[in-house]
N, C-alpha and C positions, 0 to 999 in steps of 0.2 A: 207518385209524386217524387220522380227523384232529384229535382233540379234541388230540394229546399233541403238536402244534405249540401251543397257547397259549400266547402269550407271560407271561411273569413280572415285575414288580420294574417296574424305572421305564419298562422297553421295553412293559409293558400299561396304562400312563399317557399315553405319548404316542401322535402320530400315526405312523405306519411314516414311516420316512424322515426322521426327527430324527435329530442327533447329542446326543452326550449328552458332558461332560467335564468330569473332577470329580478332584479330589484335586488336591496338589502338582506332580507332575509332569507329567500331563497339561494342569491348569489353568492355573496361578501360570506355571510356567515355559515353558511354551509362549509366554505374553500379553507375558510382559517378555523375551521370546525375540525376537517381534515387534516391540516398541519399541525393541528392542535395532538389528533391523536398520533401523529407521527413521533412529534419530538415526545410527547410521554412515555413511548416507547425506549427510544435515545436515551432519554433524562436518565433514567436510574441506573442506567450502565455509564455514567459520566465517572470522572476520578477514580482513583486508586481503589475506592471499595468498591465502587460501582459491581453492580450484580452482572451475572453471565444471561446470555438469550440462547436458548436452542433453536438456530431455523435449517428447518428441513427444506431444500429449494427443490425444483421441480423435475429436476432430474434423482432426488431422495437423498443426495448428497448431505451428510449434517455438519452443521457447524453450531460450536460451541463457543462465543468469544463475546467479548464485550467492546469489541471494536465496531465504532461506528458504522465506520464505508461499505466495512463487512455486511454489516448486518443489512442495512438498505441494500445496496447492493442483490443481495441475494432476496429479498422480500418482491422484489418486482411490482412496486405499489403502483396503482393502476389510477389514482384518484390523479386529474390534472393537476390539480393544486399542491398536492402532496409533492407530486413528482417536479415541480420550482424547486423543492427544498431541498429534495436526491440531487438535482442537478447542482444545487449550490455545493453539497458535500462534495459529489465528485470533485467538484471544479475546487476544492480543498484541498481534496486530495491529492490532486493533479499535483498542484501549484506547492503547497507544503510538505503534505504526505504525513501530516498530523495534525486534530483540530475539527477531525467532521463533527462529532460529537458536538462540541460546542457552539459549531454552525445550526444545524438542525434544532437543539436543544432552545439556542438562542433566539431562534429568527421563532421558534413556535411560539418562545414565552412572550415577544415584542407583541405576536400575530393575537395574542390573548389575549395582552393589553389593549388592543388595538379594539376589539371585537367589546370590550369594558365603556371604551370612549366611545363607540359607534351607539352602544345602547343608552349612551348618556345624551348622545345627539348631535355627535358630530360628524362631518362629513367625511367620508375618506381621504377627500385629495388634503383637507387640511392638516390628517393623521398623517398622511405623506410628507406635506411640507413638513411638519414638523419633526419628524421624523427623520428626514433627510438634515435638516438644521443639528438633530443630536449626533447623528453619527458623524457629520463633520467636527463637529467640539469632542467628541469621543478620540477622535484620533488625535487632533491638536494636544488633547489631555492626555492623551496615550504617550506622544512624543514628550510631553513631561517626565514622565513616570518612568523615564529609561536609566535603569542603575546607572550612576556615573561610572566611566571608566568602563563598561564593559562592552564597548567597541572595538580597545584595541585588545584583539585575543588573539591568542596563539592558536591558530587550527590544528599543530600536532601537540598541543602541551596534554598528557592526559589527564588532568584534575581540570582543567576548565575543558573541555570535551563537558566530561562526565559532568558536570556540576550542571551545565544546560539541558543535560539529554535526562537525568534522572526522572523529570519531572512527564516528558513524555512515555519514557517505559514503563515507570510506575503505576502508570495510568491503565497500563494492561496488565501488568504483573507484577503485582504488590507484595512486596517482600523478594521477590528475586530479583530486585532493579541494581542489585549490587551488583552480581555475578553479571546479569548479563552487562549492563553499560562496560563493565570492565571490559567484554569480551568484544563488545559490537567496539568500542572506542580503539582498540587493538587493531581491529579488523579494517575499520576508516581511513585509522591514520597512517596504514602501512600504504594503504595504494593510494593517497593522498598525493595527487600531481604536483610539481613547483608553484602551478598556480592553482590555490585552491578551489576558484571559482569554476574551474573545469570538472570538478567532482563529477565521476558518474555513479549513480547511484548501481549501476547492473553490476560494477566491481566488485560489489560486497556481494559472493555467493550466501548461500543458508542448503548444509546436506543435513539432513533431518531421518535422526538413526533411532530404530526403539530399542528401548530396553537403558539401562542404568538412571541417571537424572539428571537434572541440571549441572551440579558439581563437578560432571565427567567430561562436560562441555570443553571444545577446545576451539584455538582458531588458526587455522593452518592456512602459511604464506604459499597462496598456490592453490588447486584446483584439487576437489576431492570426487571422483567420479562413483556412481555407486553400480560399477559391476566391474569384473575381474579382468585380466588380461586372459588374449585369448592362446595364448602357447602356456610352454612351460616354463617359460625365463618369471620370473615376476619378479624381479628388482634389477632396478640399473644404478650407478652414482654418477654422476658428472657425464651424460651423454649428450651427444646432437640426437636432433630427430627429423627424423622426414616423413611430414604430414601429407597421405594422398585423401585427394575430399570423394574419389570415385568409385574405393574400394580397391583390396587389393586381390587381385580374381584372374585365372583363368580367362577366363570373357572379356576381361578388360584389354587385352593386346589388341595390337591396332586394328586390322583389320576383320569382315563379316562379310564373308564368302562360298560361295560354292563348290565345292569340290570334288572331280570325279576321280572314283580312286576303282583303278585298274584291276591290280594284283594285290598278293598278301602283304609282299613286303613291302608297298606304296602305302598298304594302311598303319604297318606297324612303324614306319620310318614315321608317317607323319603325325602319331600321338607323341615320337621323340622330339620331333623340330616344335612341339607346341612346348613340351616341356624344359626343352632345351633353351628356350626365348623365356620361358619364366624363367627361369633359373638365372638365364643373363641377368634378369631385369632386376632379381633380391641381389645378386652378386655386388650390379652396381650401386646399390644402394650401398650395401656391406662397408664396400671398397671407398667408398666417398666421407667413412668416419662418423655414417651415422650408427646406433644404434639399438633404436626403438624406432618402428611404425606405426601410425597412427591414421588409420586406417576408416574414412567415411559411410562406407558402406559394407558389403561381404568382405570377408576373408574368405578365400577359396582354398579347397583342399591339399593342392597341391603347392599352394604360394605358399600357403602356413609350415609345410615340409620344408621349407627351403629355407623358410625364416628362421626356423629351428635348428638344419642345417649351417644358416652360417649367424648363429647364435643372436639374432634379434629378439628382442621383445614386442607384442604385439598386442596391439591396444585398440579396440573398437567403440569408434563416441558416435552413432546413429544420429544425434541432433546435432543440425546446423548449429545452433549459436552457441552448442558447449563447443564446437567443433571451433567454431572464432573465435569464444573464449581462451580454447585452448592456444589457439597460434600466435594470440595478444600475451598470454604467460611465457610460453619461452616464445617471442619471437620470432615463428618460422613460418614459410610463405606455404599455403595448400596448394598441393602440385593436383592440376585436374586428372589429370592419365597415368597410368603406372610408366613412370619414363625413370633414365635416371636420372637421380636431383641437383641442382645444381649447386655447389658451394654455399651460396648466397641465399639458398633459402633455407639451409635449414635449422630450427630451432636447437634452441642449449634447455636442457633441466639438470637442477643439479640433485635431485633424485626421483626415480620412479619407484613407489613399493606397493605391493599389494597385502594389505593390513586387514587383520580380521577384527571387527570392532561391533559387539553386540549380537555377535552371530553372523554378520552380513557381510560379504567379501568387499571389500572397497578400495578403490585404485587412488593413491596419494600422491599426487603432481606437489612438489615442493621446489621452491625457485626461490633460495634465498639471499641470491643476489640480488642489487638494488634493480629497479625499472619494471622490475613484475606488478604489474598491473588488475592482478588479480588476487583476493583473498576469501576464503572460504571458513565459515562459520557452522561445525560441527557440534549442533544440539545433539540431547540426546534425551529422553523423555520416558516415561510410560505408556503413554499411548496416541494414537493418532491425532486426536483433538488436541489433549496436549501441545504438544509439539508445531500443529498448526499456527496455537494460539501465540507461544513463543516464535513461531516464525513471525508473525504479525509483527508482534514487539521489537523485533528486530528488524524489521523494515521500516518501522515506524521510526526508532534511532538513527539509524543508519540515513532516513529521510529528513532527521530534525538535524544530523553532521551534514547534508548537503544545505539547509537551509541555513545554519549558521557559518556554512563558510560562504554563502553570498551575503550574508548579514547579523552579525554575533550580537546585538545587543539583546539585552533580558529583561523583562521587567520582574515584578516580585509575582509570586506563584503562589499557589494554595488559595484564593481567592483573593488575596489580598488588591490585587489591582481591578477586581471587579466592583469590592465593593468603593474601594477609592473612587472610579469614574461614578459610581451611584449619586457619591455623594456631593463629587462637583456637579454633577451634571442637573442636580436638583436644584444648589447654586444657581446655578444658569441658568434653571428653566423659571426661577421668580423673578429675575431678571428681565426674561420677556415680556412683553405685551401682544396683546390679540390671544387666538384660540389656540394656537400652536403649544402654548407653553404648558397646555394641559400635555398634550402629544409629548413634550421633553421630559415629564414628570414622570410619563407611564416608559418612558423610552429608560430612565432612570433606575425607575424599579424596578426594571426586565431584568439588572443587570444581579439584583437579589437571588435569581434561580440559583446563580454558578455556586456563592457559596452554603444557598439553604439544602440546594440538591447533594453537595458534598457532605454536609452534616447529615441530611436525613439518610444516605446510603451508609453512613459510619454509624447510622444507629444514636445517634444524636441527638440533641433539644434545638432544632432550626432557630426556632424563637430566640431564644438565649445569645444564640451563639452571633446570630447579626446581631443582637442590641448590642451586645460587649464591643462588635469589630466596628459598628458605627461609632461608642464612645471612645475607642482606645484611636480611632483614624479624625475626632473630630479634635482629639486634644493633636494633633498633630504626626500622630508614628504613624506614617503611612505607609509602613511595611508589614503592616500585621497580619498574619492568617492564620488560618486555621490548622490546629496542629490535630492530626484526625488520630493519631495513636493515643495522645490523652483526652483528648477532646477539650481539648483548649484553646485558648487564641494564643500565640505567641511571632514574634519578629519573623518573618520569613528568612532573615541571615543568618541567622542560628538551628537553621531546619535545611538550610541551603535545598532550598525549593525553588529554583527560578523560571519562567518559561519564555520562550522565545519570543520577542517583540514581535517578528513576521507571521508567527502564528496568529498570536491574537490580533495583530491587524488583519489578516486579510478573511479571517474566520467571522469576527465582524463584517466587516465591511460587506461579504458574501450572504452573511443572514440578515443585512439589514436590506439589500438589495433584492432579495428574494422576498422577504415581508413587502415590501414597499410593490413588486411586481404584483405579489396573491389581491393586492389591496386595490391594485389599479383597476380589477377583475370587476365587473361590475352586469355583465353576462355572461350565461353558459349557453351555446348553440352547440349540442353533437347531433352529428348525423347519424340516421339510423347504420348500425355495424354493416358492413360488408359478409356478402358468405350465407350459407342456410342457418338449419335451426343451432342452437350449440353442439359441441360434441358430447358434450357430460349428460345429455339432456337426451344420447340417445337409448335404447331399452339394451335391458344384459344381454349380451352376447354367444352364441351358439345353442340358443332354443330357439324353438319354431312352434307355432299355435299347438302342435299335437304331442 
């Protein structure tokens, strides 16, 4: 009897080996079950104490860091739902370049709330609306809460730099947020264009050396390459340069041809005319007032003779964009072919040296005259991970200097402006009428995580510490935060904590929009995987039955 196997209903719609999941519990809370354990993960690496994650990614690569993007990033989470809220961070990252954390952290905690109301019986799309109703009043509130005055800012002044950016490097590196903002705010505002809104972030290098520590740390106007010159000049002061992108080689004269050679002295004449055409070709370099090469590809063995000869320095950058980098520093056009250079293109430095710094030979491009466009930010660390993690921080600065020269206002930091929006926004939601105003209530309380999750990673009383900041923000100071070294509450202008308006707008905006997406979710249809059985799944390798 095989007809009375036919399958029925959505199981004779798909292909065998779909899942299928549909309704409330299956669906909805499964998805924000998922986000749920995302941001738990996120959550305790949030603020200044936040704890370190070890993930080993799937090439064995480890990282040690308490950076958000990072951490997602390299976890490769596989859940659909989950991965809304990676793409929200990215799209954070993208856009600020600091704030995943609090995207992820944030949109799990709403998604939890959310998952509270559903069991109380209400419907998604009403959690939607209403929810879409908070994060509009969340930002209107937001544009409140913006320190007066702190629009017009100077983008090269370094105390208001630093005073915006502490609160992001701190966030990775608690206790060295001194040293480095000094270093990264140096490093910004040196290649700071006339107009600031042109910022490129690639300006700001990061050479990352082991061995001494923070303190040793420097920031050098100009390009710090990490391998030696290839002759024996290794310092120049005040030269031109002429950059070839093709290498400087033997091989690279013009032409690739065949040639029958007669007699003896046909062939020894014409290892001379090979050599005799290099020789032109360094001469005229020589002779045109350059005196460093910089060199794309090989150095050949007889070019590097010659360069030696008429006392070049010789420099080889393998990577294209150090290689653009470098012609954006001094100036100077990459010549495709070994020709000689023309006036007009060749670059000025006004030092090349080769400096030994922790052991490791390092070539130091210093241009310190005005229009260099490049600056480099020389950590220097204990160990790998280390050094990573401060690279991080200082990309994350150097991220939060590009956002506030498109847009400098601050609001108060250390949670203070979290629990502020909690508390209007609760305002607000008694306000309402209809079923929505439960949704603004729990939209509200979401916003509780930012500063219970900063007190419980400081080792903290959570409880305490929001009762105090709701009573201290309902009599009016609505600068107060949390001060995590005493564990206290105190003004956030006397802790000068501030963080960027851009941040916590679009960090929001990104988590509430990604909540609101997992919520829309109401089934799951995957098709069975593509491909055989799994790979993990097959038997050990190199035995056989006998």
């Amino acid at each position: 009897m095989a007809f009375s196997m036919q399958p029925y209903g959505i199981q004779s719609m798909l292909k065998e080996g779909h899942k299928h999941m549909s309704g409330l519990d299956e669906a909805v809370l499964k998805n924000i079950d998922a986000c749920k354990q995302l941001s738990q993960i996120t959550r305790t690496s949030l603020g200044p104490n936040g704890m370190n994650k070890m993930v080993i990614n799937h090439l064995d690569k480890l990282f040690i860091t308490n950076d958000a993007a990072t951490i997602v990033n390299e976890l490769e989470v596989q859940h659909p739902a989950a991965k809304l809220l990676v793409l929200a961070a990215k799209a954070q990252q993208e856009e600020i370049g600091d704030g995943a954390n609090l995207t992820i952290s944030f949109a799990g905690e709403i998604l939890q709330m959310a998952e509270e109301l559903i069991r109380m019986g209400l419907h998604p799309s009403e959690i939607i609306i209403g929810y879409t109703k908070a994060i509009n009043k969340t930002v209107e509130i937001l544009d409140e809460l913006v320190e007066k005055d702190s629009e017009t800012m100077d983008v090269r002044n370094k105390e208001q730099v630093i005073s915006r950016m502490r609160a992001a490097v701190a966030s990775k590196q608690f206790g060295q947020e001194d040293i480095l903002c000094s270093l990264i705010a140096d490093a910004c505002i040196q290649v700071c264009p006339k107009n600031p809104t042109n910022f490129n972030v690639d300006n700001v290098r990061v050479a990352k050396l082991l061995g001494g520590g923070l303190h040793n740390s420097t920031v050098v106007r100009g390009m710090v390459l990490k391998n030696d010159a290839v002759g024996t000049i290794k310092q120049v002061e005040k030269a031109k340069v002429a950059v070839f992108a093709g290498g400087v080689d033997t091989s690279a004269t013009e032409t690739k041809g065949t040639v029958l050679i007669q007699s003896a002295e046909q062939l020894e004449n014409y290892s001379k005319t090979e050599e005799a055409k290099v020789e032109e070709l360094i001469k005229a370099v020589a002779d045109s007032g350059a005196k460093v090469i910089v060199s794309g590809g090989a150095v050949g063995e007889m070019a590097l003779h010659f360069c030696e000869r008429y006392k070049l320095m010789v420099l080889k950058i393998s990577s294209k964009f150090e290689l653009r980098r470098f012609c954006r520093t001094t100036g100077a056009v990459a010549i495709l072919k070994l020709s000689p250079p023309n006036p007009d293109d060749l670059g000025y430095v006004d030092s090349i040296s080769v400096e030994e710094i922790g052991g490791v030979r390092v070539t130091v491009i210093r241009n310190e005259s005005g229009g260099n466009s490049v600056s480099t930010v020389v950590l220097r660390g204990s160990t790998d991970s280390i050094l990573d993690d401060l690279e991080r921080a200082v990309d994350d600065g150097v991220n939060t200097y590009k956002a506030m020269c498109r847009d400098s206002r601050v609001v108060a930091g250390a949670a203070a402006t979290e629990i502020e929006l909690a508390r209007r926004l609760k305002e607000f939601s008694l306000r309402e009428i209809g079923l929505d105003q439960y949704a603004i209530a729990k939209f509200a309380e979401a916003f509780e995580m930012v500063p219970k999750t900063l007190a419980e990673n400081a080792g903290l009383n959570a409880m305490e510490i929001i009762s105090s900041l709701y009573a201290e923000h309902a009599s009016g100071n609505t600068k107060v935060g949390i001060d995590l070294d005493e564990g206290v509450c105190k003004d956030v202008s006397e802790m000068n904590v501030w963080d960027l308006y851009v941040t916590k707008y679009f960090a929001l905006k990104y988590a509430a929009d990604a909540a609101c997406t997992v919520l829309r979710v109401d089934q799951i249809i995957m098709s069975k995987p593509a491909g055989g059985p799994r790979r993990d799944a097959a038997p050990g390798g190199g035995m056989d039955e006998d």
